[in-house]
C-alpha positions as a Markdown table, in Angstrom:
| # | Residue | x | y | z |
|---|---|---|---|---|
| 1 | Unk | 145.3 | -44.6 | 192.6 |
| 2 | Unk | 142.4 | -42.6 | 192.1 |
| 3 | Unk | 141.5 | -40.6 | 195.7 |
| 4 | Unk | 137.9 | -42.2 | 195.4 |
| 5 | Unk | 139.7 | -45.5 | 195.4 |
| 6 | Unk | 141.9 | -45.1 | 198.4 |
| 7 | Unk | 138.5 | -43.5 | 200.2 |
| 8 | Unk | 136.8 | -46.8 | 199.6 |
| 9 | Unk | 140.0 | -48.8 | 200.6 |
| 10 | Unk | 140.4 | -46.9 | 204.0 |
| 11 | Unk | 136.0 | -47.8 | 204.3 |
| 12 | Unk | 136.6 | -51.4 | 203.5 |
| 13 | Unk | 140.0 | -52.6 | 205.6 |
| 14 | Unk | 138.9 | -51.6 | 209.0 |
| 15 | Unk | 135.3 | -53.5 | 207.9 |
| 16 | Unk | 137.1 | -56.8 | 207.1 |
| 17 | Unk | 139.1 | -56.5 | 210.4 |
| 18 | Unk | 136.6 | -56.1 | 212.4 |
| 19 | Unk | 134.5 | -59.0 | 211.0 |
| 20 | Unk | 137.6 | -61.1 | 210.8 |
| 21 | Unk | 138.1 | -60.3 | 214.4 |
| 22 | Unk | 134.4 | -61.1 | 215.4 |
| 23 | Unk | 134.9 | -64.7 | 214.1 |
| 24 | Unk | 138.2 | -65.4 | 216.3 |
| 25 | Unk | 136.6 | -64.9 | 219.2 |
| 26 | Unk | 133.8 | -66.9 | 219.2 |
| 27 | Unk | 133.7 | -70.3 | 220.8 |
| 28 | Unk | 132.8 | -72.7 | 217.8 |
| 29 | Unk | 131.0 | -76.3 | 218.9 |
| 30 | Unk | 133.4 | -79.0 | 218.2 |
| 31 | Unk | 130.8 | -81.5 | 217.7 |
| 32 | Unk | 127.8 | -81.9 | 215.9 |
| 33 | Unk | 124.2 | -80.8 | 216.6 |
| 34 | Unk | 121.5 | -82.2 | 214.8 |
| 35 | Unk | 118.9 | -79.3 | 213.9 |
| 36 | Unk | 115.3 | -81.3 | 213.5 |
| 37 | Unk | 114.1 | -79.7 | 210.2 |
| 38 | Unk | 110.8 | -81.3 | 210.1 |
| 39 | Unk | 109.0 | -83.3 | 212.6 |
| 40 | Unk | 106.0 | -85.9 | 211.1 |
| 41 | Unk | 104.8 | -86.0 | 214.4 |
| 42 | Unk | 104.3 | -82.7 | 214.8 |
| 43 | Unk | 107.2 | -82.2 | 217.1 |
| 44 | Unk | 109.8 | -79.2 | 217.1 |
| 45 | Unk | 111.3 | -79.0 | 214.1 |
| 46 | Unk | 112.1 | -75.4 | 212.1 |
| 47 | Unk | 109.9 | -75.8 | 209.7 |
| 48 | Unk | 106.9 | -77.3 | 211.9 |
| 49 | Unk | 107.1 | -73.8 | 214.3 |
| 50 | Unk | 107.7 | -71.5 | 211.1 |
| 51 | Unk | 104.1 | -72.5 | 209.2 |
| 52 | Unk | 102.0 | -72.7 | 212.4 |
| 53 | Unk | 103.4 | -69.2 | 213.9 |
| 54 | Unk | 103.9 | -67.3 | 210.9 |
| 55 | Unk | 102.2 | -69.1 | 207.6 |
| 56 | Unk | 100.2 | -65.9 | 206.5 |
| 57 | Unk | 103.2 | -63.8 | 207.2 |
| 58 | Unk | 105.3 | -66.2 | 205.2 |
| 59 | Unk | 102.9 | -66.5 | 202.2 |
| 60 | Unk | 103.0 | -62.4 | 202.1 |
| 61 | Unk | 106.5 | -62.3 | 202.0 |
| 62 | Unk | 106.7 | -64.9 | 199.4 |
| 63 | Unk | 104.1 | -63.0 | 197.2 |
| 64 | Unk | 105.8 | -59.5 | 197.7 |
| 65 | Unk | 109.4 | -61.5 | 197.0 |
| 66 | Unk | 107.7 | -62.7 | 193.5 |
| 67 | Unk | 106.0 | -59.1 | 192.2 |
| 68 | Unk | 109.6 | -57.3 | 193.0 |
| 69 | Unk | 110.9 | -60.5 | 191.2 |
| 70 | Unk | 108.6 | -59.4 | 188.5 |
| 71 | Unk | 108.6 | -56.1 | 188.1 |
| 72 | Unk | 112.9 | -56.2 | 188.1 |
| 73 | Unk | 112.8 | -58.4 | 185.4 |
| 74 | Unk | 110.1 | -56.1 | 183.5 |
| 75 | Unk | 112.0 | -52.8 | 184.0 |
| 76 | Unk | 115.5 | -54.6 | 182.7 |
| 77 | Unk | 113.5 | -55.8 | 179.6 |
| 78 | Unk | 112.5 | -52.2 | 178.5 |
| 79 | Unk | 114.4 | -51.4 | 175.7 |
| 80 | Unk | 114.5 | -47.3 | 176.2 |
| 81 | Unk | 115.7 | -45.6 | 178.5 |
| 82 | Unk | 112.9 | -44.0 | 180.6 |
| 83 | Unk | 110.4 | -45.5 | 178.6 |
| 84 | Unk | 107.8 | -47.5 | 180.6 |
| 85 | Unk | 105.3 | -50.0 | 179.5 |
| 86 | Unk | 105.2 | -52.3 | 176.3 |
C-alpha cells in the first residue's frame, strides 16, 4: 500500500468508530410517532410552519439550488478544456 493510502485509512477508521459509537448510545423510540406532515386545517404540520415562517427564504434557496443546477450541467457540457461559452 501506497503511504497516501494508509494516511487516508488511519483519517477514515477512527471516523467510522466514532459515528458507529454515537449510534449505540442513543436511546431509540420503540414505538411509533406519527409526524403530521400537512395539516388542511391549518394545524401543526411540517410543511404548514415551513411556508408560513420561511416561504421567501425557501423559494431563494430553491432558485439558487436550480442556477448551480444549471450552470454544473453547462460547465460539464463544454467540450474544451478551459474553454467557456458556446
Amino acid at each position: 500500500m501506497k503511504m497516501r493510502e494508509i494516511l487516508a485509512l488511519l483519517a477514515v477508521v477512527p471516523l467510522f468508530l466514532v459515528m458507529g459509537m454515537s449510534f449505540v448510545g442513543v436511546p431509540w423510540p420503540t414505538e411509533l410517532h406519527e409526524v403530521p406532515v400537512y395539516d388542511g386545517t391549518g394545524g401543526h404540520g411540517i410543511a404548514n410552519s415551513l411556508f408560513e415562517t420561511f416561504a421567501v427564504t425557501l423559494v431563494l434557496i430553491a432558485l439558487v439550488l436550480a442556477a448551480a443546477m444549471i450552470g454544473g450541467i453547462y460547465l460539464a457540457k463544454v467540450d474544451e478544456a478551459g474553454k467557456v461559452g458556446p
